[in-house]
C-alpha positions as CSV (number, residue, x, y, z in Angstrom):
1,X,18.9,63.1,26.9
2,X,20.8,62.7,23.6
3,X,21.5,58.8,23.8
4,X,17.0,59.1,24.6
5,X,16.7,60.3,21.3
6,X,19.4,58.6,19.2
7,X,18.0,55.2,20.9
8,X,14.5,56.3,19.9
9,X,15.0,57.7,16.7
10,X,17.1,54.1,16.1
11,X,13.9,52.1,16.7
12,X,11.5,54.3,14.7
13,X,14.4,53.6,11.9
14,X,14.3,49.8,12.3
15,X,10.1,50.5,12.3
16,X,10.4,51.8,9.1
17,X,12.6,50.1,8.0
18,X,10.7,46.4,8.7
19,X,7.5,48.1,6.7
20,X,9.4,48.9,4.0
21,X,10.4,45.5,3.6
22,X,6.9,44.4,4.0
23,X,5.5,47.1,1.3
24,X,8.4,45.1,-1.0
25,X,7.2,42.2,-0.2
26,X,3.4,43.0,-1.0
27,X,4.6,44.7,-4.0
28,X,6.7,41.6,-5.5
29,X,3.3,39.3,-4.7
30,X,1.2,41.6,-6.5
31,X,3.6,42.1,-9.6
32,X,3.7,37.6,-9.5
33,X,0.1,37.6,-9.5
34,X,-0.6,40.5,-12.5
35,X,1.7,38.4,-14.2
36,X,0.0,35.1,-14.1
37,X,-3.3,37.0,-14.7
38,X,-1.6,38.6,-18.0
39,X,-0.7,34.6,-19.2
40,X,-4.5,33.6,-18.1
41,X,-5.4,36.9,-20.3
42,X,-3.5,35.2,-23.6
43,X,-5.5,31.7,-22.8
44,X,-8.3,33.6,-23.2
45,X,-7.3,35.4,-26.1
46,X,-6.6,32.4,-27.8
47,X,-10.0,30.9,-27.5
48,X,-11.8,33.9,-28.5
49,X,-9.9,33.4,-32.0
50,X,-11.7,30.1,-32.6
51,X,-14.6,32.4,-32.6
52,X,-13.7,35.6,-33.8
53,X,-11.1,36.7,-35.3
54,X,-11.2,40.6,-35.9
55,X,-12.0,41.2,-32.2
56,X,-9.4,38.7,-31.1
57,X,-6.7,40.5,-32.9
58,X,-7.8,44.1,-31.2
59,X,-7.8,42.5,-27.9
60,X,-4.0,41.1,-28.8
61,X,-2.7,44.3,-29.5
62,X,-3.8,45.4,-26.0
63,X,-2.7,42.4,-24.4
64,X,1.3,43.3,-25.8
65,X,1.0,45.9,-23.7
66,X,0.6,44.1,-20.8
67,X,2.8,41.5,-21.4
68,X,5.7,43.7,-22.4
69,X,4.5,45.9,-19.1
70,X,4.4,42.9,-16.2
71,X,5.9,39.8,-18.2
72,X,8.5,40.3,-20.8
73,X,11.7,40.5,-19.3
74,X,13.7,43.8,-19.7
75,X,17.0,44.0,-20.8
């Protein structure tokens, strides 16, 4: 009975276990992605300052944010 439950507690581990990894995975695509989108963001940012400048510099500040949040390296 006891070697039952240490053999199925085992494989509900390595369960677990392999949809953790997955989660990890999903979670490191994501982060990739919000980090190309934050780059895209500063493209865009940089056009609108052909056009306007005041409400280019207010979206800048918030784009900082984002970059120092998914891009920027941290030390």
């Amino acid at each position: 009975m006891y070697e039952e439950e240490c053999a199925e507690l085992l494989k509900e581990l390595l369960e677990l276990s392999s949809k953790e990894s997955s989660l990890i995975f999903e979670l490191s695509q994501l982060l990739e992605k919000t980090k190309i989108e934050t780059i895209r963001l500063s493209g865009l940012i940089a056009s609108c300052r052909l056009k306007d400048k005041e409400f280019s510099d207010e979206l800048f500040k918030e784009f900082e944010k984002l970059f120092s949040k998914y891009v920027k390296k941290k030390e």
